[in-house]
C-alpha positions as CSV (number, residue, x, y, z in Angstrom):
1,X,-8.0,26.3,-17.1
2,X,-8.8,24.0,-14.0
3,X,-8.6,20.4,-14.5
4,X,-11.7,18.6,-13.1
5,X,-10.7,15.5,-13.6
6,X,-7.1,16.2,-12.0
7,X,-8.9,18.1,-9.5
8,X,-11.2,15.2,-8.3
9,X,-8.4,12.5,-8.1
10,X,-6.8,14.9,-6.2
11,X,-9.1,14.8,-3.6
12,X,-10.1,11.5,-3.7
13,X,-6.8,11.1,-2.4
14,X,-6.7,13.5,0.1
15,X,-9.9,11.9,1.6
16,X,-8.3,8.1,1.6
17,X,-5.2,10.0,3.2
18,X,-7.4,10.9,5.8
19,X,-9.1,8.0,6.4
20,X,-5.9,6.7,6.8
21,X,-5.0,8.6,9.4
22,X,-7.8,8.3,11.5
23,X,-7.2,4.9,11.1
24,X,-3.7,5.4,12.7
25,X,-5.0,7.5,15.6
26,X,-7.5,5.0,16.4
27,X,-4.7,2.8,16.7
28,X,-2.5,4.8,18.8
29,X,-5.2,5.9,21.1
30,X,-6.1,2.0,21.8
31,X,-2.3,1.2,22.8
32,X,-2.3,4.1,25.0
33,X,-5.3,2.9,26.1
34,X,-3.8,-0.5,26.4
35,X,-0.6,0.8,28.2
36,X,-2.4,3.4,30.7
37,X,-4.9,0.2,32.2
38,X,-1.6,-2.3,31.6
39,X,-2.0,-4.4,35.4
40,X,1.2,-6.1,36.2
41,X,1.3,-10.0,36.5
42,X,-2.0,-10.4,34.6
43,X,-0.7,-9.7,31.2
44,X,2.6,-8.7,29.0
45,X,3.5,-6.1,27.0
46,X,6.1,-6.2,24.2
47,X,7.3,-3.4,22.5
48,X,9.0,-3.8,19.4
49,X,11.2,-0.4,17.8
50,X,12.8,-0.8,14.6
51,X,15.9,0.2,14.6
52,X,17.1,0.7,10.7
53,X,17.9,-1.9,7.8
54,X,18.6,-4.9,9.3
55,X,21.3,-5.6,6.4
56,X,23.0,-2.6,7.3
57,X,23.4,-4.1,10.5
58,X,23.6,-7.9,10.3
59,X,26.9,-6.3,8.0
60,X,28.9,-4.9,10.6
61,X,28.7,-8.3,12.5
């Protein structure tokens, strides 16, 4: 027997996992945005890449 109540959570939570993600390409698509029309000497970029735990390497100094 089918569970509708299992069944609707279910895809409740497929839909906020989609939301989510458009969310995240929106994002993506406005630093690419931001990084194909960057104009140097006007403005800065930083970029920022973590890199692990930082208490598995603040240990090994």
């Amino acid at each position: 027997m089918i569970d509708l109540k299992a069944l609707e959570n279910e895809l409740q939570q497929c839909r906020l996992a989609r939301l989510d993600a458009e969310a995240a390409e929106r994002d993506v698509e406005e630093m690419i945005w931001q990084v194909q029309h960057f104009e140097p000497g006007k403005q800065r970029m930083l970029f920022i890449f973590e890199c692990g735990d930082s208490e598995i390497t603040g240990a090994a100094n």
